[in-house]
RONU-454360 format. One record per residue (C-alpha): z, y, x; residue number from 1; residue in one letter. Coordinates in Angstrom, 3 decimals, padded with zeros to 6 digits. Example, Ala and Ser with C-alpha at 12.3 -4.5 7.8 and 13.67 -1.06 7.14 Angstrom:
BEGIN
- z;y;x;n;res
- 007.800;-004.500;012.300;1;a $
- 007.140;-001.060;013.670;2;s $
//
This chain:
BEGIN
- z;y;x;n;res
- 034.450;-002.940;004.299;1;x $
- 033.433;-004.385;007.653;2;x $
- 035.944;-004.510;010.156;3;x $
- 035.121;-005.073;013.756;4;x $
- 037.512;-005.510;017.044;5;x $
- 036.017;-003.450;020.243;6;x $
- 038.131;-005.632;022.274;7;x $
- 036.414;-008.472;021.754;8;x $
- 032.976;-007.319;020.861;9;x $
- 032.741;-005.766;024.250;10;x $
- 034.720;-009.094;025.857;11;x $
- 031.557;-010.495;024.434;12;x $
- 029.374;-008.684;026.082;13;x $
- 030.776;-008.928;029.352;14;x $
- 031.101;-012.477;029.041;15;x $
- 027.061;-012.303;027.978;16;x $
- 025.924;-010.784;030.806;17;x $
- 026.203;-006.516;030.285;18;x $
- 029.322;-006.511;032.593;19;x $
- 027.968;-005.769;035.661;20;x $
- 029.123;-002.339;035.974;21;x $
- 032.904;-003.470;035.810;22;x $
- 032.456;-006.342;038.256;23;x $
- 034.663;-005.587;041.384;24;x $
- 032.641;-004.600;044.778;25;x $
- 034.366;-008.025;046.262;26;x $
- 032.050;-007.634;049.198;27;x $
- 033.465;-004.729;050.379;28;x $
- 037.232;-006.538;050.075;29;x $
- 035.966;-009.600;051.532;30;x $
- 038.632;-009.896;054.871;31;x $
- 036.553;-012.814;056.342;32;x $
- 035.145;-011.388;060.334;33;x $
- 037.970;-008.517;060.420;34;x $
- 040.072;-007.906;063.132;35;x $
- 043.116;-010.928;063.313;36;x $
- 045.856;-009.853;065.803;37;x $
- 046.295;-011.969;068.866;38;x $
- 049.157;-013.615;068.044;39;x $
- 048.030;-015.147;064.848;40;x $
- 044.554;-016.257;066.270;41;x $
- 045.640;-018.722;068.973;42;x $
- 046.915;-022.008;067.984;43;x $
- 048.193;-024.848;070.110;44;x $
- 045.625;-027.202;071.658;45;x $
- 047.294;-030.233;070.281;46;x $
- 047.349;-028.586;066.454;47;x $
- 044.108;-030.617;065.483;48;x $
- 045.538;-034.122;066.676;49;x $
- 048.211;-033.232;064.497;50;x $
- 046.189;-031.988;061.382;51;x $
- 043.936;-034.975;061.773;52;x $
- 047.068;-037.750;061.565;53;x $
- 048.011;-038.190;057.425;54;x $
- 051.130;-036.500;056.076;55;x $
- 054.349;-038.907;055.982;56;x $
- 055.111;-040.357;052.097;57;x $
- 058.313;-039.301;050.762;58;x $
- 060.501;-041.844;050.443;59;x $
- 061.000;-042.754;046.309;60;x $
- 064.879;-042.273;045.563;61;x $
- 066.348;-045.334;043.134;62;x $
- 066.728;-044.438;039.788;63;x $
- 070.174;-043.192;038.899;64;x $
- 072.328;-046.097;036.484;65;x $
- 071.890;-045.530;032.723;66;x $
- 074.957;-045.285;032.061;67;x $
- 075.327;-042.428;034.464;68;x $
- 075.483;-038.392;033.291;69;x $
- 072.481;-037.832;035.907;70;x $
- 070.389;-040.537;033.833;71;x $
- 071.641;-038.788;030.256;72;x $
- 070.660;-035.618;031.191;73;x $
- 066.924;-036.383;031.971;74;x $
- 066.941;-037.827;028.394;75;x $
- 065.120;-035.829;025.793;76;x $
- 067.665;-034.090;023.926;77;x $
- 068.071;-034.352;019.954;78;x $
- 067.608;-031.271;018.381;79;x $
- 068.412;-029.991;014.733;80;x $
- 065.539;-029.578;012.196;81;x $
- 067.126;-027.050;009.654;82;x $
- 064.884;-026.771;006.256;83;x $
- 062.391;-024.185;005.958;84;x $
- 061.854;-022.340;002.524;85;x $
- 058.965;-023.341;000.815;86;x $
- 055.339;-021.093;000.613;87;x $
- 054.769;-020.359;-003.024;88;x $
- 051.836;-020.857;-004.390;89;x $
- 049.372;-017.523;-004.522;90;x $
- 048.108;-015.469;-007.144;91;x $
- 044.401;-016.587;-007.634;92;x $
- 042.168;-013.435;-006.613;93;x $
- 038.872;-012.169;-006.377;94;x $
- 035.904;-013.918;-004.382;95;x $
- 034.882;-012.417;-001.151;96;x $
- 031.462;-011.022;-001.765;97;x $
- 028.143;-013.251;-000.708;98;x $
- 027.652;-012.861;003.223;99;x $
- 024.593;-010.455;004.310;100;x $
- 024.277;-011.964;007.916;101;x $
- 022.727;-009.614;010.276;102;x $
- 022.367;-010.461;014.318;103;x $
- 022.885;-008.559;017.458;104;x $
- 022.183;-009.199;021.211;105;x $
- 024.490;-006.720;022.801;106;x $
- 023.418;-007.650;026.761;107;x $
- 020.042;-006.780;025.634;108;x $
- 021.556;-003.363;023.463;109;x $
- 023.455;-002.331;027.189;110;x $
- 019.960;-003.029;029.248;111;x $
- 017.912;-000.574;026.819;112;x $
- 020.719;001.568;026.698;113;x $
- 020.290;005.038;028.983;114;x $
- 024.005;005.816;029.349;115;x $
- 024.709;002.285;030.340;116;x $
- 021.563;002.528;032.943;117;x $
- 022.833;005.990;034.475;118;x $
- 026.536;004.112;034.810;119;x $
- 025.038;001.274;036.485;120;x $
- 022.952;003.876;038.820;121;x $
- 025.704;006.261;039.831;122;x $
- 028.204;003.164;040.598;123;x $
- 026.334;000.678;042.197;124;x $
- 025.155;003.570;044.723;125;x $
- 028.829;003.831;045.213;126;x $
- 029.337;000.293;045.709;127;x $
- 026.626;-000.065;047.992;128;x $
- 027.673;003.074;049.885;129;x $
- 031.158;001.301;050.005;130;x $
- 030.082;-002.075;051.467;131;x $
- 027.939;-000.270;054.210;132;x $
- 030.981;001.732;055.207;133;x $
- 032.947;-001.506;055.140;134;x $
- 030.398;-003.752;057.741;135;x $
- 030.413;-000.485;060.272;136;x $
- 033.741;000.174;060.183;137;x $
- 034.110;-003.842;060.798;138;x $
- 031.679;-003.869;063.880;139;x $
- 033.509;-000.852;065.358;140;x $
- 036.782;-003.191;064.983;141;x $
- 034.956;-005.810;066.677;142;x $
- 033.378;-003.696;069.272;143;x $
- 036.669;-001.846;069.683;144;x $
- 038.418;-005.637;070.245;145;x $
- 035.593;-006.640;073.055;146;x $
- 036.430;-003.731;075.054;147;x $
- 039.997;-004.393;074.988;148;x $
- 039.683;-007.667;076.609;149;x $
- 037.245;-006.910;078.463;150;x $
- 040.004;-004.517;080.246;151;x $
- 042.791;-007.044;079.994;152;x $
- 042.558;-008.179;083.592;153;x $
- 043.065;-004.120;084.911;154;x $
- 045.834;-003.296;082.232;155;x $
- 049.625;-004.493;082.174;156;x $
- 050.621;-006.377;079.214;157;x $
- 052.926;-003.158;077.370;158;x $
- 049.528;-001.517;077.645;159;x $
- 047.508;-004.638;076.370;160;x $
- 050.191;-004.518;073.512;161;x $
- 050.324;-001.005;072.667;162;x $
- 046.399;-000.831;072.286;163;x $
- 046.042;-004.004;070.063;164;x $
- 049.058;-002.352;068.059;165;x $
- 046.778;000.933;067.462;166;x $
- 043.667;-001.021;066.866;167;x $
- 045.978;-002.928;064.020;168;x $
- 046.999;-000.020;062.406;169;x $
- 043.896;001.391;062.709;170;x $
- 042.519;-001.464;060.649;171;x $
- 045.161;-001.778;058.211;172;x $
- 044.932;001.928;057.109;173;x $
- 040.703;001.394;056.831;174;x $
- 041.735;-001.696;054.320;175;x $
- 043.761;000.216;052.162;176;x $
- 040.968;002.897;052.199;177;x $
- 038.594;000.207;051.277;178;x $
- 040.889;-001.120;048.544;179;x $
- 041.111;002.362;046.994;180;x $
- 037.858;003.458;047.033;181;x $
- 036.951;000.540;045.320;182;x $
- 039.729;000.688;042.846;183;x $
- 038.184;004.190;042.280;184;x $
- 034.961;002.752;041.443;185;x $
- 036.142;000.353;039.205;186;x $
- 038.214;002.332;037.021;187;x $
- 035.434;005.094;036.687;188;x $
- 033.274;001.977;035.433;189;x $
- 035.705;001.351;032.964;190;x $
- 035.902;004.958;031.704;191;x $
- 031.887;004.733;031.412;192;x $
- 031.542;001.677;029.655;193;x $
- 034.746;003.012;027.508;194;x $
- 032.587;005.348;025.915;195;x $
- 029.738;003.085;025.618;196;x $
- 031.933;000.760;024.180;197;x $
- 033.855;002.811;021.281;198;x $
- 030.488;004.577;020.602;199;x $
- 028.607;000.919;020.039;200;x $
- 031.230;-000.364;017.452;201;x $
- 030.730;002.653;015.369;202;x $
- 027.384;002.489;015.674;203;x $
- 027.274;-001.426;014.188;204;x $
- 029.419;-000.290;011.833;205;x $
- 026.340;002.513;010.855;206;x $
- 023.542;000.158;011.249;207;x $
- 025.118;-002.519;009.350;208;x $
- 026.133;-000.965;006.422;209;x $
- 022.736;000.846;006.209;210;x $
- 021.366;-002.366;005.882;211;x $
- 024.230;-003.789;003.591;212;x $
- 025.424;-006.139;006.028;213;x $
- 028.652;-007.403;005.702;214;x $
- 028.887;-009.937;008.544;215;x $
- 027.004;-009.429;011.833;216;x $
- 027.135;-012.273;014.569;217;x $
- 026.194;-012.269;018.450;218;x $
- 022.402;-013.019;019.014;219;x $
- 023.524;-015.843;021.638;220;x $
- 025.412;-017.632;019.482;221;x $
- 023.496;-018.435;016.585;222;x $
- 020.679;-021.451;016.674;223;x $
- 017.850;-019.802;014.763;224;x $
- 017.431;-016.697;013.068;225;x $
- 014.046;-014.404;011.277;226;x $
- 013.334;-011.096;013.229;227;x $
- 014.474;-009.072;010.252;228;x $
- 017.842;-009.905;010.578;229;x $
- 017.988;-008.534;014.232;230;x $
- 019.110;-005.445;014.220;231;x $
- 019.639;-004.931;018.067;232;x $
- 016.576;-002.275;018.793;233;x $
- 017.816;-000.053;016.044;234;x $
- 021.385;000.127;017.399;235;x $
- 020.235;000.760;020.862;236;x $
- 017.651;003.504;019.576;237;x $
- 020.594;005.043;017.677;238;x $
- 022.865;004.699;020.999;239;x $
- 020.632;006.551;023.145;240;x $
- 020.563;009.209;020.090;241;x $
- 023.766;009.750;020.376;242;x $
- 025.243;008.917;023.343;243;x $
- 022.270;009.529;026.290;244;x $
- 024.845;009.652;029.052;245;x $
- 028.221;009.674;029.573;246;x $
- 031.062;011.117;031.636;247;x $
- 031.601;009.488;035.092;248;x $
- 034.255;011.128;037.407;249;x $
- 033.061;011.912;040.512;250;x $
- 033.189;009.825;043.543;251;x $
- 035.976;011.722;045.114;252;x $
- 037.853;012.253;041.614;253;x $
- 040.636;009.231;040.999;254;x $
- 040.648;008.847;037.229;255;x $
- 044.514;007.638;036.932;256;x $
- 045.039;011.328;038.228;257;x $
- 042.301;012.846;036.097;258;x $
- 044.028;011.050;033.318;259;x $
- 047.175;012.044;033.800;260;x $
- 046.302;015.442;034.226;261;x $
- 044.560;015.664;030.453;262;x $
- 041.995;017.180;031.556;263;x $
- 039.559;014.404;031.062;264;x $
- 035.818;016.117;029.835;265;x $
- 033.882;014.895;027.146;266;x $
- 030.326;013.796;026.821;267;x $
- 030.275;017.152;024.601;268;x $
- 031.385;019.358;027.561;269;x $
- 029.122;018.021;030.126;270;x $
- 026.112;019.216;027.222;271;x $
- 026.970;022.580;027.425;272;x $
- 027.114;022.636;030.951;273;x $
- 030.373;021.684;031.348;274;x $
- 031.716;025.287;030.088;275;x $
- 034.111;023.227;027.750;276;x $
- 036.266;021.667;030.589;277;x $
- 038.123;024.511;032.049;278;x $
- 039.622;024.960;028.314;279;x $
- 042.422;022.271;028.314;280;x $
- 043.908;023.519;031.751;281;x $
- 043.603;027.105;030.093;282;x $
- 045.420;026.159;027.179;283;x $
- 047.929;023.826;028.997;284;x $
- 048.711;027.305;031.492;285;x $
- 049.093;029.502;028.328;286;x $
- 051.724;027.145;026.440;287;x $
- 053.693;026.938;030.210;288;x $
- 054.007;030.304;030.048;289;x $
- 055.221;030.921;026.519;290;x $
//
């Protein structure tokens, strides 16, 4: 029987190429050109004639006496080596069986696959909708920040501080938004490519033994290999059989909540129309009540 770990055949694939879709929306976190508070923007005029003289050397303590406890202690300590029992010797068994070598490219299985291309779709229009959100709300920080010293000179300092207090809360609250929204998108990435993910194993699993292949390596990491031994096409063709699309919460759903609530749809409920998703919160309402 073949036996195959998602973790890392999917590990693989990210690491291949096909993990775009879980790749963090850093752009809209980056902090660089965001509003600083006063206080930690101005530095002393003398701070670079300090920075640009070297850093005093410690001074190297004498080594303690040998005889002293201090110069014992640092002394790699002597520890017991108690026996160990010894391994018998095994039971001769059967041979495995010969290998039947079969190869796979899964970046190239994710690129022809349709669920992974309406994933990739869906969430980078979030991303992107996400980063543009980020650089306007930064230019109204920076807009917002030009107009308060530009009334400086007409405005007593409690007012001066009370306004740059607002504008930091203001921009602390819009971070954490930002943070969220893309921890949202992440995590509904991970729920897409979860499905992808358990569905391709099986699928190799399928494939192979159709083909009685007992060992299956990654396309990438084998030197040469015939065309008939490739059986990526087949598994994507079966992929988009069965899986076409998948599930992806909506942008305003947060999937830790839409776990936790167990109502999480199925690839089979959004087929019908999604008439199969208001069943769970049914059934969940008629146990409550009994």
């Amino acid at each position: 029987m073949l036996r195959y770990s998602g973790v890392r055949l999917f590990a693989a694939a990210v690491a291949l190429g096909c993990g775009s879709l879980v790749g963090s929306a850093a752009h809209a976190q980056n902090n660089s050109g965001w509003f600083v508070p006063k206080a930690s923007q101005q530095q002393p005029e003398h701070a670079a004639g300090h920075a640009a003289q070297p850093a005093p050397q410690p001074v190297p303590l004498p080594a303690p006496p040998a005889d002293s406890d201090e110069a014992q202690s640092q002394t790699p300590p002597v520890l017991p080596l108690p026996q160990i029992p010894a391994s018998p010797d095994l039971p001769k068994g059967s041979p495995p069986p010969a290998p039947v070598i079969g190869v796979i490219s899964v970046p190239d299985v994710m690129r022809l696959s349709t669920a992974a291309q309406q994933a990739e779709r869906v969430l980078g229009a979030r991303r992107d909708e996400l980063a543009r959100d980020a650089q306007k709300e930064q230019a109204s920080w920076r807009d917002e920040q030009q107009k308060l010293q530009g009334q400086a000179r007409s405005m007593t300092s409690d007012q001066i501080q009370a306004n740059e207090r607002k504008l930091q809360e203001r921009v602390i609250a819009a971070q954490k938004n930002f943070r969220n929204r893309n921890r949202i998108i992440q995590e509904a990435a991970q729920v897409s490519l979860g499905q992808i993910e358990r569905e391709l194993v099986q699928i190799i699993r399928q494939v192979a033994a159709s083909r009685s292949m007992n060992l299956v390596l990654h396309r990438e990491q084998v030197a040469l290999s015939q065309d008939s031994l490739d059986i990526t096409q087949q598994v994507a063709t079966q992929l988009n059989s069965v899986l076409p699309s998948v599930f992806i919460p909506a942008a305003n759903v947060d999937p830790e909540v839409l776990a936790k609530s167990g109502t999480m749809p199925t690839t089979a409920d959004a087929e019908q129309g999604g008439a199969a998703a208001p069943a769970a919160p049914a059934a969940a309402a008629a146990k409550a009540k009994r």
